[in-house]
C-alpha positions in Angstrom: -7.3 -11.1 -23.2 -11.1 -10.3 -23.8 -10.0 -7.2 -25.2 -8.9 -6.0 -21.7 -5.4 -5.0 -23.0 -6.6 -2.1 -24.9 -8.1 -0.8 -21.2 -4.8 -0.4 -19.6 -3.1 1.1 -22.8 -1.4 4.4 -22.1 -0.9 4.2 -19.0 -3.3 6.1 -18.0 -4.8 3.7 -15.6 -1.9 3.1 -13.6 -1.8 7.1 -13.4 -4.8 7.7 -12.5 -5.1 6.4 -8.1 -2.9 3.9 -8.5 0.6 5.7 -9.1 2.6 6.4 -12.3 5.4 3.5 -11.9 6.4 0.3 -10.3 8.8 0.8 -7.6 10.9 -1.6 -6.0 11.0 -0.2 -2.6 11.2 -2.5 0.5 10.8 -0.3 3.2 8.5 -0.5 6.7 6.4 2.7 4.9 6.3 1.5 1.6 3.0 -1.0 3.0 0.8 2.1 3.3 1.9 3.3 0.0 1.6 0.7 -2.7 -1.5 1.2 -3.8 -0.3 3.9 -5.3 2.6 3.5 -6.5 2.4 -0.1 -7.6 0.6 -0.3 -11.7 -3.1 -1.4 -11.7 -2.0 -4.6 -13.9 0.3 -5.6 -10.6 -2.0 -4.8 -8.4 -4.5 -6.9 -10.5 -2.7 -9.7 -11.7 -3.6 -10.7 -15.6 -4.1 -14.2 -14.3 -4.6 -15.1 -10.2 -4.3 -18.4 -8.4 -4.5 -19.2 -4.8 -1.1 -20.4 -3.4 0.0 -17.4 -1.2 3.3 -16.1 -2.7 2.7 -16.9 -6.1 -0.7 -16.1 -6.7 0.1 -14.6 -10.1 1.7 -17.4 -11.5 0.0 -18.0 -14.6 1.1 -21.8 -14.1 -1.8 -22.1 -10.9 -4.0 -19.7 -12.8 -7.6 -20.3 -11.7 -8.7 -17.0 -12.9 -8.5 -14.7 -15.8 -8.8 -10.9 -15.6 -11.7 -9.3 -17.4 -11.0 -5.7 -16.6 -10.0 -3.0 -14.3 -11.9 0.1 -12.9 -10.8 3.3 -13.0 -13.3 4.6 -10.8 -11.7 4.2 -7.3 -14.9 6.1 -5.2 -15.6 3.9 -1.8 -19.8 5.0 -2.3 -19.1 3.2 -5.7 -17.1 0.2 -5.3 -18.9 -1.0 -2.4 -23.0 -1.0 -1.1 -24.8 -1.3 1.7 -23.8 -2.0 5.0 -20.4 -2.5 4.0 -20.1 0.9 2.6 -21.6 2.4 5.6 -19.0 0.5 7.7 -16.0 1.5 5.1 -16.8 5.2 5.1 -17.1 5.4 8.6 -13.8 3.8 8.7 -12.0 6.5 7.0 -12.1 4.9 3.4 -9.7 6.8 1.2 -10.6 4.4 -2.0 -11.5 1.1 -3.1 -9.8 -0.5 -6.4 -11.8 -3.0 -8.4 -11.2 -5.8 -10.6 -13.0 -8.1 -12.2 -12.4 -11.8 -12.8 -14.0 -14.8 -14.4 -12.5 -18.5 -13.6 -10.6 -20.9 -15.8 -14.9 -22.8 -16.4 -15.6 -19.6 -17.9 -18.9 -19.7 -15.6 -17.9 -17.8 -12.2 -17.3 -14.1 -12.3 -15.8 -12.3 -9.3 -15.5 -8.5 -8.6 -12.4 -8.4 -6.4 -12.3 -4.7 -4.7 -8.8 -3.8 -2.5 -10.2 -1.1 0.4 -8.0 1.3 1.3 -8.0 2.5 4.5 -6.1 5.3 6.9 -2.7 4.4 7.7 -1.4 3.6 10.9 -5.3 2.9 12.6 -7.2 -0.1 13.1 -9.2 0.5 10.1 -8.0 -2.8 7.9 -8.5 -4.6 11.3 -12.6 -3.7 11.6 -13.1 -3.5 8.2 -11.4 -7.1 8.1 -13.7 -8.3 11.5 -16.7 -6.9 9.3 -16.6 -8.9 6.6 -15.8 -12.0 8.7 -19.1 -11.2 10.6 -21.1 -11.2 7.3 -19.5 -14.0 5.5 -21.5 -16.0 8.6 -24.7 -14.5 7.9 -27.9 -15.6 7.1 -27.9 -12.7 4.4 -24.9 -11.3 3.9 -24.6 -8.0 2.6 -23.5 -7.8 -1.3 -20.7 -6.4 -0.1 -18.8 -5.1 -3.2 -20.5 -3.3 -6.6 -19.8 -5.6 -9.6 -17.6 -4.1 -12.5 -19.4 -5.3 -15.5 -16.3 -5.3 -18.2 -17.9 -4.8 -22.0 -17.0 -7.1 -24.6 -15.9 -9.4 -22.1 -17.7 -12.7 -20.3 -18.3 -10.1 -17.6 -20.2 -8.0 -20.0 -23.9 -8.3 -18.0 -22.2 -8.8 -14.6 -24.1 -6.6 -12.2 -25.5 -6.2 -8.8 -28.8 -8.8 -8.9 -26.5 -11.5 -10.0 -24.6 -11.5 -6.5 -24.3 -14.8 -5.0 -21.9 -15.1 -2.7 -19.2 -12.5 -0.7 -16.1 -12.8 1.2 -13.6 -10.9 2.6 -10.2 -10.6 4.7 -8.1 -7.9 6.8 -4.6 -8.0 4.3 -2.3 -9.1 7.6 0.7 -6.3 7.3 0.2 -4.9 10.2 -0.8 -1.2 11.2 0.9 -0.1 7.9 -0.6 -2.1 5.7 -4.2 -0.4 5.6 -6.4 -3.0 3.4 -9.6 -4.9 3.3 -10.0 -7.8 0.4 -13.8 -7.9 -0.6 -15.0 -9.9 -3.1 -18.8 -11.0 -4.3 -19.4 -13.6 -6.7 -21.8 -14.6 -9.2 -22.5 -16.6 -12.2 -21.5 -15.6 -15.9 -25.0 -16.5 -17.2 -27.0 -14.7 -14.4 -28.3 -17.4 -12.7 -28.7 -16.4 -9.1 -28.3 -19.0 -6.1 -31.0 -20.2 -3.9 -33.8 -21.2 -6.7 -33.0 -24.8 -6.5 -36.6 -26.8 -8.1 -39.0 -28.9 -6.2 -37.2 -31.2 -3.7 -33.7 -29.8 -4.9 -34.6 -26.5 -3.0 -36.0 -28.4 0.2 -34.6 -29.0 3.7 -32.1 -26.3 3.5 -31.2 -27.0 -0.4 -31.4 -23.8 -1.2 -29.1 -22.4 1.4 -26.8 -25.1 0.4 -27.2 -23.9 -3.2 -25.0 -20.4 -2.1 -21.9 -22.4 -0.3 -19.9 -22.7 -3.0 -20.1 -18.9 -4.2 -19.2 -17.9 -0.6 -16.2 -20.1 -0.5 -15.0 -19.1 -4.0 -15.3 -15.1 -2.4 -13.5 -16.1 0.4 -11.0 -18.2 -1.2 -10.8 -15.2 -3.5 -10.4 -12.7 -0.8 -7.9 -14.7 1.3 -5.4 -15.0 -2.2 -5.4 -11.0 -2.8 -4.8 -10.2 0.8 -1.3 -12.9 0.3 -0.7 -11.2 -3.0 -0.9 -7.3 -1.5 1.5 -8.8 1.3 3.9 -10.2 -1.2 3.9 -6.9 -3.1 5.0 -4.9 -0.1 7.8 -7.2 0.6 
C-alpha cells in the first residue's frame, strides 16, 4: 500500500540484516536469532493492532505500514540520550519501520533494538525508556523514517511528539528493546495549544495522547517479537 510494495521487492531487504528466509524454528536459541532470520515484512507487519498474539491481524488493524528501512545502524536509528544508552549497551542494530494509523493523521517510527545475547542489555535498555516515558522532556528517542510517496513523506525529527518504549519479555535470549516516537502527519507539533487552551498545564496535556500511542505502540511490538519466537 502507498507504494511500499515496490520497497520490499526482490528480496533484497529481507537479505540485507534481517536474514534471507522465514524459518520455522521453535527452539530456546532461535529468540536471539530472529531478527535475522525472520523477513522484514514479518518482522514489520503490513498492518499492526494491539491485541498481544494477534497483533498482525489485519481484522484489529489500527495501523498501516508506510515503509521499511534498510539502514539498520544504532547512531542512525536512534538519537540522543537514547543512543548513547544503546551503544553503550552493546547495540548490534536497530530495525525501523514506519507506520501511520487507520485516521490517516498519526505517524509512528517503530525501531526493534537489538542487543547482545544472553546479557542484561534488553533489561536496561527496556528500564531506560520506562525512565523517559516519565519525563518532563523525554528524549526523541528514535530517528523518524520519512517513507517517500507515502503519508509519511515529510515525517522527520522536529515533528516528534511523543515516545515510548518496552524491554520485549523473552528472557535473557530474547535481546530487544521496542522504541517508538510519534508525531503528526501534517507536522503539527504538541504543546502549542492557543490562549487559555495552552494554560494551567494545557499544553503538557496537549502531548499525553502521543506518549500513550508510543507506548501502546511499543508494548504491541514487544508481544508480536514474542509471538514470532514461539
Amino acid at each position: 500500500m502507498f507504494g511500499v510494495l515496490g520497497m520490499l521487492g526482490g528480496g533484497a531487504l529481507a537479505t540485507h540484516a534481517y536474514g534471507n528466509s522465514q524459518q520455522d524454528v521453535r527452539n530456546s536459541a532461535y529468540g536471539a536469532v530472529l531478527w535475522r532470520n525472520e523477513a522484514a515484512d514479518t518482522l514489520f507487519p503490513a498492518t499492526i493492532g494491539d491485541e498481544a498474539y494477534e497483533a498482525a491481524d489485519k481484522k484489529i488493524a489500527q495501523w498501516n505500514r508506510m515503509g521499511i528501512s534498510q539502514d539498520t545502524s544504532c547512531a542512525k536509528g536512534l538519537s540522543g540520550n537514547t543512543k548513547e544508552t544503546a551503544q553503550k549497551l552493546g547495540c548490534e542494530a536497530v530495525l525501523r519501520a514506519t507506520y501511520v494509523d487507520l485516521t490517516g493523521e498519526m505517524v509512528a517510527t517503530v525501531a526493534i533494538i537489538v542487543l547482545p545475547k544472553g546479557g542484561t542489555g534488553a533489561e536496561e535498555m527496556g528500564e531506560y525508556l520506562s525512565d523517559q516515558e516519565s519525563e518532563v522532556v523525554p528524549d526523541g528517542a528514535v530517528v523518524p523514517y520519512a517513507v517517500p510517496g507515502t503519508l509519511a513523506a515529510k515525517w522527520q525529527e522536529n515533528r516528534r511528539n511523543g515516545m515510548g518504549g518496552a524491554r520485549s519479555m523473552g528472557g535473557a535470549t530474547f535481546p530487544y528493546a521496542v522504541a517508538v516516537t510519534t508525531g503528526a502527519v501534517d507536522g503539527r507539533t504538541s504543546g502549542n495549544l492557543p490562549g487559555e487552551f495552552g494554560r494551567y498545564g494545557g499544553n503538557g496535556d496537549d502531548k499525553i495522547p502521543w506518549m500513550d500511542a508510543a507506548h501502546a505502540l511499543s508494548q504491541t511490538f514487544s508481544n508480536h517479537l514474542i509471538h514470532l519466537g514461539r
